[in-house]
C-alpha positions in Angstrom: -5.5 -6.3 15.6 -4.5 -4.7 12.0 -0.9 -4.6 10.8 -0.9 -1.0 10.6 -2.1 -1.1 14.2 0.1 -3.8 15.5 3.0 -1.5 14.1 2.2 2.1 16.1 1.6 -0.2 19.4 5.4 -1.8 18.9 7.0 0.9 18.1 5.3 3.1 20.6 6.9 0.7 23.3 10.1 0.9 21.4 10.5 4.2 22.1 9.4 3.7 26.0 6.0 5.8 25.4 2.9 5.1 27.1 -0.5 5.4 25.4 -0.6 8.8 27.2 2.3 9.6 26.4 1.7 9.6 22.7 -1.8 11.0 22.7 -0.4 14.0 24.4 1.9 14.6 21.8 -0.3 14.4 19.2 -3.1 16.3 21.1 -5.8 14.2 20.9 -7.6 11.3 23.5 -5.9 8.1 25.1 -9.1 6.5 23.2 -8.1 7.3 20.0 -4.8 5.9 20.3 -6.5 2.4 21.5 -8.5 2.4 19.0 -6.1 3.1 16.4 -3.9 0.4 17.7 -6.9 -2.4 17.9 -7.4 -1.7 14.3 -11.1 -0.4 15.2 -10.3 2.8 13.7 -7.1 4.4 11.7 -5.2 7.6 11.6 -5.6 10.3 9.1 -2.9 11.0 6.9 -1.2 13.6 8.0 -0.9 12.1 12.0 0.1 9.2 10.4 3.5 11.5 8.9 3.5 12.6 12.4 3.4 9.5 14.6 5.8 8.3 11.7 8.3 11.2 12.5 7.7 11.2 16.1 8.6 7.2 16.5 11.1 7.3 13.8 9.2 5.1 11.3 8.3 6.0 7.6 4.5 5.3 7.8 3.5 7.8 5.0 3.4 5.1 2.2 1.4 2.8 4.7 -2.1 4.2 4.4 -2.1 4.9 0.7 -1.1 1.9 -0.6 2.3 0.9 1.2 3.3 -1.9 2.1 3.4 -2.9 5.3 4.5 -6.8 5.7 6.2 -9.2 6.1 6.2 -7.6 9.6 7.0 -9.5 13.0 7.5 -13.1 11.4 4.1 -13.1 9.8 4.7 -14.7 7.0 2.3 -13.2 4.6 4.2 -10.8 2.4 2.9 -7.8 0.1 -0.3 -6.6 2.6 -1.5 -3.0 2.5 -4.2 -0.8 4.1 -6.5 1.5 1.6 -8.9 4.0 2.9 -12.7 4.3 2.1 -13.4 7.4 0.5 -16.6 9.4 -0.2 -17.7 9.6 -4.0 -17.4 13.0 -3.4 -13.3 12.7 -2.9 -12.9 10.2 -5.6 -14.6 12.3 -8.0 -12.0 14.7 -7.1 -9.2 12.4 -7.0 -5.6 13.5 -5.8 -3.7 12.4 -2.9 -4.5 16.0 -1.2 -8.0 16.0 -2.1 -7.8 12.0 -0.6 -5.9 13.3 2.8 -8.9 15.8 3.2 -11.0 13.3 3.0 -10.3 10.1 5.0 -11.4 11.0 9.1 -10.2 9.1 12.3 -13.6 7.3 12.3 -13.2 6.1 8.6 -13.2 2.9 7.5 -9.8 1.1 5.9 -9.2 -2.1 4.3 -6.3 -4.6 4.0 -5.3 -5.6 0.6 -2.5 -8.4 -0.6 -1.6 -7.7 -3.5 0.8 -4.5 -4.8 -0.9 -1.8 -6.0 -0.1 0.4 -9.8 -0.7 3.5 -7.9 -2.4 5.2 -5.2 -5.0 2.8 -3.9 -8.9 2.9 -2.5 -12.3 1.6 -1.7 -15.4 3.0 -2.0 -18.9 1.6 -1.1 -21.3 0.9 -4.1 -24.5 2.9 -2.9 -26.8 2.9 -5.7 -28.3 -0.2 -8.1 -27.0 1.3 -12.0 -24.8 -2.0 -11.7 -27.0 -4.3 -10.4 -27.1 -7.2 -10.4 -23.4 -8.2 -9.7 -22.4 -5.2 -7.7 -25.1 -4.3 -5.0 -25.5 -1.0 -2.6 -23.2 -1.5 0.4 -20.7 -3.7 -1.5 -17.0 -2.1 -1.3 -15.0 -2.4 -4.3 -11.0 -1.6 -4.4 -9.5 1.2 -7.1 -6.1 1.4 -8.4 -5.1 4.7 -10.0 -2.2 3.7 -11.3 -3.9 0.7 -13.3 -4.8 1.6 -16.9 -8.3 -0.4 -18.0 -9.1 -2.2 -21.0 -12.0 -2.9 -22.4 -14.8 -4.6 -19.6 -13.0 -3.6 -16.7 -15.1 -1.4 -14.1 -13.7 1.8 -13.6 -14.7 5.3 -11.7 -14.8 8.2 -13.1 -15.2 11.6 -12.9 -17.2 13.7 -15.1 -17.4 17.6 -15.5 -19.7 19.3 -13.6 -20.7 16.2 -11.4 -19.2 16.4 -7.6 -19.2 12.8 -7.6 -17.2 10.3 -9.1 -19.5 7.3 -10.8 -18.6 3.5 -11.0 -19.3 2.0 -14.5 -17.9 -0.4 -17.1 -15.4 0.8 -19.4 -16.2 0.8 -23.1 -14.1 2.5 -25.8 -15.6 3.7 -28.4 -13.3 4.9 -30.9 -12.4 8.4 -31.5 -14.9 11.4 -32.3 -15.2 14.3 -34.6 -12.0 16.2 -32.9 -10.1 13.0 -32.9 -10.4 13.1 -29.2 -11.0 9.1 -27.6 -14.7 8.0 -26.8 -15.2 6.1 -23.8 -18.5 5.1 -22.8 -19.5 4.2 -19.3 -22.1 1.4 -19.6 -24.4 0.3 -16.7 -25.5 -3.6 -15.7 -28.6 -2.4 -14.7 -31.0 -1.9 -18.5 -32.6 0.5 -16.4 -30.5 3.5 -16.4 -28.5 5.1 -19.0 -24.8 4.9 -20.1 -22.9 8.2 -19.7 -20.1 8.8 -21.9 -16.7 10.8 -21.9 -15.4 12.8 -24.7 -14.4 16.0 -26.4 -18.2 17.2 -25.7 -18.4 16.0 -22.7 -15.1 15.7 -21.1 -14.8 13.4 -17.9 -11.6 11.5 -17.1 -10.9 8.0 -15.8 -10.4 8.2 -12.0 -9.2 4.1 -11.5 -9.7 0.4 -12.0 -11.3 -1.5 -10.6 -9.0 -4.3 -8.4 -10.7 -6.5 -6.0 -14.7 -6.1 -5.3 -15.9 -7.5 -1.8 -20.0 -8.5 -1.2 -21.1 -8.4 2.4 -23.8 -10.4 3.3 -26.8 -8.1 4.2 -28.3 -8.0 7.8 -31.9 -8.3 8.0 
């Protein structure tokens, strides 16, 4: 069971509805309502308003970085559910673009500590920043958290549909007095990129939390 999940099934008997009752009013299978409520998969934003409206719950804040415990006498406090995005939506960061983005089937991930901002994950799948961060690794991103020198951020750059995960160097300001930020890789075998008046890019997040899976053979 996930909190988030745990929450729809309660108060969805709260309010006397069956599973089928609740899929028919949101159009969609009895499936995916067990599903969502055993925390195998999670809603998309914009059910999520509605199952919040139609149960009389505020869920909105839930799935982008609301809080949602302590809840039922558990006595962690502070945990919150992020979704995975694609490097594709990150590079184009905004909660819309984000909303667009995240699917029934997608992942999500439980965090415990408050996010700045709006929060993510996104799944490392290339080896720039190898060693420590390998392909398949998840690492959380808080927009609302402004780096300093070393942290790991993504970025988006101009003219790439993808956001890119680096380290965040400052390098002083350039010609037009405009900030230089380089974006250094671990890995000696691939280049840094670098934002500035020439080639403009902004800072998407920060990097939070970073989570290794062990890899199946």
């Amino acid at each position: 069971m996930s909190a988030l999940g745990d929450r729809i099934r309660d108060s969805r008997k709260a309010a006397g509805m069956t599973q089928a009752d609740l899929a028919r009013a949101l159009g969609i299978s009895v499936q995916a309502i067990s599903q969502w409520e055993s925390g195998r998969t999670v809603p998309t934003a914009d059910r999520l308003i509605f199952i919040g409206d139609l149960l009389g719950l505020d869920l909105r804040t839930a799935y982008f970085g609301g809080e949602l415990g302590p809840y039922r006498g558990d006595t962690r406090e502070g945990r919150f559910v992020v979704p995975m995005l694609s490097k594709v939506a990150a590079g184009n960061w905004s909660e819309t673009v984000a909303q667009q983005h995240v699917a029934d089937e997608m992942r999500a991930f439980e965090i415990h500590w408050k996010p700045s901002g709006p929060t993510f994950a996104l799944e490392i799948d290339g080896e720039s920043m190898m060693p420590e961060f390998k392909p398949g690794d998840v690492i959380i991103v808080d927009t609302g958290l402004e780096p300093i020198p070393g942290d790991y951020v993504v970025a988006a750059l101009e003219g790439e549909s993808e956001a890119t995960f680096k380290k965040y160097r400052p390098r002083g300001n350039d010609a037009d007095g405009k900030p230089v930020i380089e974006l250094a890789p671990l890995n000696p075998d691939y280049p840094s990129l670098t934002i500035s008046s020439k080639s403009p890019g902004r800072i998407v997040g920060t990097m939070k939390e970073h989570r290794s899976f062990r890899r199946t053979r």
